[in-house]
DRENDO-1510 file (C-alpha; in Angstrom, 1 decimal, always signed):
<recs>
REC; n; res; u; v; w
REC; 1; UNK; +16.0; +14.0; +11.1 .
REC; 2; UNK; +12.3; +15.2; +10.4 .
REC; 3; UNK; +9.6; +13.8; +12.6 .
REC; 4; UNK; +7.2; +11.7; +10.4 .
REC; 5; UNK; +3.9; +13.2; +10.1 .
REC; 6; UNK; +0.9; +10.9; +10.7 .
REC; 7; UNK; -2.8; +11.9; +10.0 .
REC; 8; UNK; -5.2; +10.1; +12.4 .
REC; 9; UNK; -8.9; +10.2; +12.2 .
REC; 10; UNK; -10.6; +8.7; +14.5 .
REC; 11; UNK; -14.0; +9.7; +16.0 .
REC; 12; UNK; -13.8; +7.9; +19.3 .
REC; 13; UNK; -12.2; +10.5; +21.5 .
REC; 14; UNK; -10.6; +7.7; +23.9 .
REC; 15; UNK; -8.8; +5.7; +21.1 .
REC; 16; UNK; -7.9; +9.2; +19.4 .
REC; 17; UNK; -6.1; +10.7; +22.5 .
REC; 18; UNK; -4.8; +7.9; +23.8 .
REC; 19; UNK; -3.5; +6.8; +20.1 .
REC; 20; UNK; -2.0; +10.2; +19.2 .
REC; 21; UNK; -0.1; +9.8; +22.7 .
REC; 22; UNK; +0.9; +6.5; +22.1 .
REC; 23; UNK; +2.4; +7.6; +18.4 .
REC; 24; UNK; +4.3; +11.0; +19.8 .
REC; 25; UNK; +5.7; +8.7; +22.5 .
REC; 26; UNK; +7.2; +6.8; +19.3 .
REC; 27; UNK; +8.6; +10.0; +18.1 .
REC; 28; UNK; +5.9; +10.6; +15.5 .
REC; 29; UNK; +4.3; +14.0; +14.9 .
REC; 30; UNK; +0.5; +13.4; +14.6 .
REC; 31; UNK; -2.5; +15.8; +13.4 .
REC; 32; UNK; -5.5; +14.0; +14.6 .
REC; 33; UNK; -9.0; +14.7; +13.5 .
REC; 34; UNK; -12.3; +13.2; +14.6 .
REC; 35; UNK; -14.3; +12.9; +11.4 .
REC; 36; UNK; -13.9; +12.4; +7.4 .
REC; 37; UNK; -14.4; +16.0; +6.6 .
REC; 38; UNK; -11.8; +17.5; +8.7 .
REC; 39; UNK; -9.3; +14.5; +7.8 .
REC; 40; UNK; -9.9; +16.0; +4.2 .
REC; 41; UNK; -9.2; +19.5; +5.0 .
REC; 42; UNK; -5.9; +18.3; +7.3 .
REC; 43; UNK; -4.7; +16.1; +4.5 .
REC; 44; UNK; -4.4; +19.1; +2.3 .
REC; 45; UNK; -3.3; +20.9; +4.7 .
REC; 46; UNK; -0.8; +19.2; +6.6 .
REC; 47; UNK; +0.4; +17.0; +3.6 .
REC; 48; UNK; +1.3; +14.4; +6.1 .
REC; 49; UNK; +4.0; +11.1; +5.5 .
REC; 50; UNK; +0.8; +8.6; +6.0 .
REC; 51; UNK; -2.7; +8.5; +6.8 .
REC; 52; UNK; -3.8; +6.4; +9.5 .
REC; 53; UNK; -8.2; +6.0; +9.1 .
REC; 54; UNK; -11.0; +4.8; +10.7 .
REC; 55; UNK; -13.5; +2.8; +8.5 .
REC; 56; UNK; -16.2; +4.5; +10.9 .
REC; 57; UNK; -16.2; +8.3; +10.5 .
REC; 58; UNK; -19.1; +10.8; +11.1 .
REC; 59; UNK; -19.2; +13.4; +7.6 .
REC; 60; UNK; -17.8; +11.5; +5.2 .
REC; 61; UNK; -16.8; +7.5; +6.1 .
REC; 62; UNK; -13.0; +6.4; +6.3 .
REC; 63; UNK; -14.0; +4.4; +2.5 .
REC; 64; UNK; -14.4; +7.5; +0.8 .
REC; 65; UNK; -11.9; +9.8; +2.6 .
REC; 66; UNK; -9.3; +7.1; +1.4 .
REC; 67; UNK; -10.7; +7.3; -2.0 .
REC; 68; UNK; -10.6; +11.5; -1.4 .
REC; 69; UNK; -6.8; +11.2; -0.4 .
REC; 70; UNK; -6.0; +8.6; -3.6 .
REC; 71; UNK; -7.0; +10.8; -6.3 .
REC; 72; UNK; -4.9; +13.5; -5.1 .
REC; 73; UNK; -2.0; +11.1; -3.5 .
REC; 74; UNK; +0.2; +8.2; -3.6 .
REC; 75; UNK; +0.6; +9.1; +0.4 .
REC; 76; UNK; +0.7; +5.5; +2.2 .
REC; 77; UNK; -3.0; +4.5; +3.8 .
REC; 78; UNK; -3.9; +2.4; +6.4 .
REC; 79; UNK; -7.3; +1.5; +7.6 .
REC; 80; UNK; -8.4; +0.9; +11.1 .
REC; 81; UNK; -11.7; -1.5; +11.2 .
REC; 82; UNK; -12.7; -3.3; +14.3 .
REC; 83; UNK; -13.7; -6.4; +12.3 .
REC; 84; UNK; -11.3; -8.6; +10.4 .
REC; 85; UNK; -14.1; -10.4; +8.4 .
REC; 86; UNK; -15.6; -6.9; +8.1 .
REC; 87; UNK; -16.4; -6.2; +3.5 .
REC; 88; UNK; -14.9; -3.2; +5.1 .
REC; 89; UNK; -11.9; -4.7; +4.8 .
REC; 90; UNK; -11.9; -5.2; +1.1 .
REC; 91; UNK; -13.5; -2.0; +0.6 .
REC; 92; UNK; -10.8; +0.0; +2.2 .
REC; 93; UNK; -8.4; -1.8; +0.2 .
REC; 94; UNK; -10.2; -1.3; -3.0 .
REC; 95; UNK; -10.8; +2.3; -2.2 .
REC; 96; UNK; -6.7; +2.5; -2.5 .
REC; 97; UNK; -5.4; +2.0; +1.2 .
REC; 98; UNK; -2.1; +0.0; +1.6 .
REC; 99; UNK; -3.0; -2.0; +4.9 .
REC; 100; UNK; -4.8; -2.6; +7.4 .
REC; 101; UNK; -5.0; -2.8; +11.1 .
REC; 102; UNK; -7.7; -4.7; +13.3 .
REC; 103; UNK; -9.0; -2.7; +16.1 .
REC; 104; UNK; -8.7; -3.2; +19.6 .
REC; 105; UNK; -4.9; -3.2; +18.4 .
REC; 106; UNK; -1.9; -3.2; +20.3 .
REC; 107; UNK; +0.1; +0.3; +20.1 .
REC; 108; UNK; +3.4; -1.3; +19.1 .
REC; 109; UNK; +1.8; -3.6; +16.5 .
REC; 110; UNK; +0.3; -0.3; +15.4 .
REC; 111; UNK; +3.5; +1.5; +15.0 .
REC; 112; UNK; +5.5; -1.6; +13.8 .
REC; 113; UNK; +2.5; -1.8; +10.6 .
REC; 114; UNK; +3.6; +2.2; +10.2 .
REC; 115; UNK; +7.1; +1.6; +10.4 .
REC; 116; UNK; +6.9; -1.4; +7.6 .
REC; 117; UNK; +4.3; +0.5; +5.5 .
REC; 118; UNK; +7.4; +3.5; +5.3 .
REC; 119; UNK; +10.2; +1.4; +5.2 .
REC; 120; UNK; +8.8; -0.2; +1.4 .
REC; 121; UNK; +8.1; +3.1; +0.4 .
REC; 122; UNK; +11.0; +4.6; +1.1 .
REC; 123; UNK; +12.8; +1.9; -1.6 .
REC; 124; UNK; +10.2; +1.5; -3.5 .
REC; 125; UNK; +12.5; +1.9; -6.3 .
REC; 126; UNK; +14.0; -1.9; -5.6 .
REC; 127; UNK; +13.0; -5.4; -6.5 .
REC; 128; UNK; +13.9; -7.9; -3.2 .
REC; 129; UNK; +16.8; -9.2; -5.3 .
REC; 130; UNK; +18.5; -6.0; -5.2 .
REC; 131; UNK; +19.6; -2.8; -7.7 .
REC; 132; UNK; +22.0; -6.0; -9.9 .
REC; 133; UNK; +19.0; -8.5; -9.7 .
REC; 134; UNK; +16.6; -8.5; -12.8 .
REC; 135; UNK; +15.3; -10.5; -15.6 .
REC; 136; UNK; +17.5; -11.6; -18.6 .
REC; 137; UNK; +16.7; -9.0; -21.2 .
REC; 138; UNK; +16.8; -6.2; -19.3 .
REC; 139; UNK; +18.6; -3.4; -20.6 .
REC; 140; UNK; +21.4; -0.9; -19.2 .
REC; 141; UNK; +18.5; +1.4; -18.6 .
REC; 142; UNK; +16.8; -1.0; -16.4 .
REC; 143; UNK; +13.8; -1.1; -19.0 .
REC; 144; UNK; +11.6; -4.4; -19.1 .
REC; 145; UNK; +9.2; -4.7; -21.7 .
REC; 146; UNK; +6.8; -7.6; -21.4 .
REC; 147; UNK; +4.6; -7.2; -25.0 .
REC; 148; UNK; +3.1; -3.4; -24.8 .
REC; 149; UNK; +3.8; -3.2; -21.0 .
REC; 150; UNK; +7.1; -1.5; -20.3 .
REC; 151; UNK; +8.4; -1.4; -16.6 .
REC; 152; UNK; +11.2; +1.3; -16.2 .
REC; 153; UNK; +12.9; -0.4; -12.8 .
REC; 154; UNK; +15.3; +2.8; -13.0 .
REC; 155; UNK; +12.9; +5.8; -13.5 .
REC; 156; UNK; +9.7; +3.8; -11.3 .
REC; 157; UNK; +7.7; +4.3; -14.8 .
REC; 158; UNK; +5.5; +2.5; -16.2 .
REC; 159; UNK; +3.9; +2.2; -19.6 .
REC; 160; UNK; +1.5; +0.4; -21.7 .
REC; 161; UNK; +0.8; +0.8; -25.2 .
REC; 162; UNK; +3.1; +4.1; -24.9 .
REC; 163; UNK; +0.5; +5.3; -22.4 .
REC; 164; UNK; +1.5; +6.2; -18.7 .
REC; 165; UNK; +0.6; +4.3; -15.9 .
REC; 166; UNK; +0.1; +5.6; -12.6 .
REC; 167; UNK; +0.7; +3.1; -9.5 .
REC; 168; UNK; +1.1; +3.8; -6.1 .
REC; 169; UNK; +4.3; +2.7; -4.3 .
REC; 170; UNK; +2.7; -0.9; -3.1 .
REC; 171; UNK; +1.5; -1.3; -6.9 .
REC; 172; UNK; +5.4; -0.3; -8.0 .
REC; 173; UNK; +6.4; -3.2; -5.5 .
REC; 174; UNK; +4.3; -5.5; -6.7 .
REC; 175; UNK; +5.0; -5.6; -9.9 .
REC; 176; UNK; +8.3; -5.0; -9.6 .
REC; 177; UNK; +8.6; -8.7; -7.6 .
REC; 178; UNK; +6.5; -10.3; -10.7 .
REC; 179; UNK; +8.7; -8.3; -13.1 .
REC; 180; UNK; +11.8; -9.5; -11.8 .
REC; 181; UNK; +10.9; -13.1; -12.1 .
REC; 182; UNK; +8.1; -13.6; -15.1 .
REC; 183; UNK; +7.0; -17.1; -15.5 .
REC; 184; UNK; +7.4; -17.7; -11.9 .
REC; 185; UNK; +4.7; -18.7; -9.2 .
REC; 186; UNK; +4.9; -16.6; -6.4 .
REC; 187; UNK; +3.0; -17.3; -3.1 .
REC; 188; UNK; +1.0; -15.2; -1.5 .
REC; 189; UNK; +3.0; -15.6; +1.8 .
REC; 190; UNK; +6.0; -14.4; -0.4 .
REC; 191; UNK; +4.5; -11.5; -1.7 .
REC; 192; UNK; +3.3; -10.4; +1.7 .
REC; 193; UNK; +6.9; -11.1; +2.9 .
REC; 194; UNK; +8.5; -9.1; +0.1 .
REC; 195; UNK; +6.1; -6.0; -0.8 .
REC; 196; UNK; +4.5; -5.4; +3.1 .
REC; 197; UNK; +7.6; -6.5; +4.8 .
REC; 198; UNK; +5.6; -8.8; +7.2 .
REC; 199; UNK; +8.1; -11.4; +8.6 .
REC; 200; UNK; +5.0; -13.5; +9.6 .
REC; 201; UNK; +1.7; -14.7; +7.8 .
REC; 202; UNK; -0.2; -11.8; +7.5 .
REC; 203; UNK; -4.3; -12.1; +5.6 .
REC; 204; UNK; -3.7; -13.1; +1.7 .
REC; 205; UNK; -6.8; -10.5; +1.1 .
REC; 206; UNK; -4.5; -7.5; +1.0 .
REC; 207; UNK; -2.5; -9.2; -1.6 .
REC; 208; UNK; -5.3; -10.7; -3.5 .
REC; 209; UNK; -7.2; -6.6; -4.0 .
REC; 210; UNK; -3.8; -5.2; -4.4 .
REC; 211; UNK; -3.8; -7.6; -7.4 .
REC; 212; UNK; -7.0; -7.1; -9.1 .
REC; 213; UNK; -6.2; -3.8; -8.7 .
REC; 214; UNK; -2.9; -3.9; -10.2 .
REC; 215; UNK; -4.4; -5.9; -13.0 .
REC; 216; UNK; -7.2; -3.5; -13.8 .
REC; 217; UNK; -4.2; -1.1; -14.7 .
REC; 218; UNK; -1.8; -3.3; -16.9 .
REC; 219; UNK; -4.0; -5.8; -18.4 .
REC; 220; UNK; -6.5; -8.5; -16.6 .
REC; 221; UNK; -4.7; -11.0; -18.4 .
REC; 222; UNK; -0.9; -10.1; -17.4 .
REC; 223; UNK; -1.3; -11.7; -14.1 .
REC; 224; UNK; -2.1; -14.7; -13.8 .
REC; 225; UNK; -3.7; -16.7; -11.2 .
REC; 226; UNK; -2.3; -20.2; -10.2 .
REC; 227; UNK; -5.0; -21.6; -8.2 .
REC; 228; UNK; -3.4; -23.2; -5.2 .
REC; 229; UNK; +0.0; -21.8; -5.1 .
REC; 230; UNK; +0.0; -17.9; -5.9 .
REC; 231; UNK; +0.2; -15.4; -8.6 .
REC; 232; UNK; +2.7; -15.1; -11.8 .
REC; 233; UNK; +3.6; -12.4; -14.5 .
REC; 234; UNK; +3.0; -14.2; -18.0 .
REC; 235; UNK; +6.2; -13.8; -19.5 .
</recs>
């Protein structure tokens, strides 16, 4: 089986060497670069499996490298910020990163978020219910059409008005758990359960942004919010 290639950029040479050991100790093969600039040029280079960045870079910040990579890739992001109640946070995620990861951090927390980040986009392709769960009134083809928005569970399209969509994998999941269920409330615990594969409670603000942003795509007013309990797909 092929090593999984991992793109770390880090500027701190300590937490870049001794991260890039802790990673290839894991069996991963890592490229590490210690600034924005040369992250971009390794990205397109290497054309890694994920991209692991630090919100601080010299050159060109980890905000807009992730931006850089998500115009040209649907490649799995995490961030690396060393404050939890940091706008970086948000920013990161806005800027098109999957996750997130508080630094000082733990190296097997760090690979576990890598592994579960891989794991969802390797079936991407899958509500949680499974390939026989869906809606009534989808089709043979898998095709769910909620009024212009069409969601092809089969061929991971989607469509509104006729017009393409593009989504990134974690968009794909996400709506795919509100497409397989439309009309229901689901929690934000569930959704962090179901699309990041957390087994425990993990911060809501990755779900929220991964939201909006999902919304600015389909239609502000196909999700909607149900204050207190969670999100739901209007049927």
């Amino acid at each position: 089986m092929a090593e999984t290639h991992v793109l770390f950029v880090e500027d701190d040479d300590v937490i870049r060497e001794a991260t890039q050991l802790a990673l290839e100790r894991d069996g991963f093969a890592v490229t590490a670069m210690p600034d924005g600039l040369s992250g971009l040029e390794a990205f397109r280079e290497r054309q890694p499996d994920i991209a692991l960045l630090d919100v601080m870079l010299p050159g060109m910040d980890g905000v807009s490298l992730c931006r850089r990579i998500r115009d040209e890739s649907t490649v799995p992001v995490i961030m690396l910020s060393a404050r939890a109640d940091s706008i970086d946070v948000v920013l990161g995620l806005e800027a098109g990163a999957d996750d997130y990861v508080t630094k000082p951090f733990d190296g097997s927390v760090l690979v576990a978020r890598i592994r579960a980040v891989l794991r969802r986009f390797g079936h991407a392709g899958r509500p949680a219910g499974g390939a026989d769960a869906g809606p009534a009134g989808q089709d043979e083809r898998g095709l769910l059409v909620f009024g212009d928005l069409e969601v092809d569970t089969e061929g991971m399209e989607v469509r509104k008005g006729g017009a393409p969509v593009a989504l990134t994998p974690t968009e794909m999941r996400l709506l795919l758990e509100f497409s397989s269920a439309p009309g229901t409330v689901l929690s934000r615990d569930k959704l962090l359960e179901r699309v990041w594969d957390y087994g425990w409670g993990g911060d809501t603000r990755v779900v929220d942004v991964h939201v909006q942003r999902l919304r600015t795509k389909i239609g502000q007013d196909r999700i909607e919010t149900v204050r207190g309990f969670g999100y739901k797909l209007k049927a």
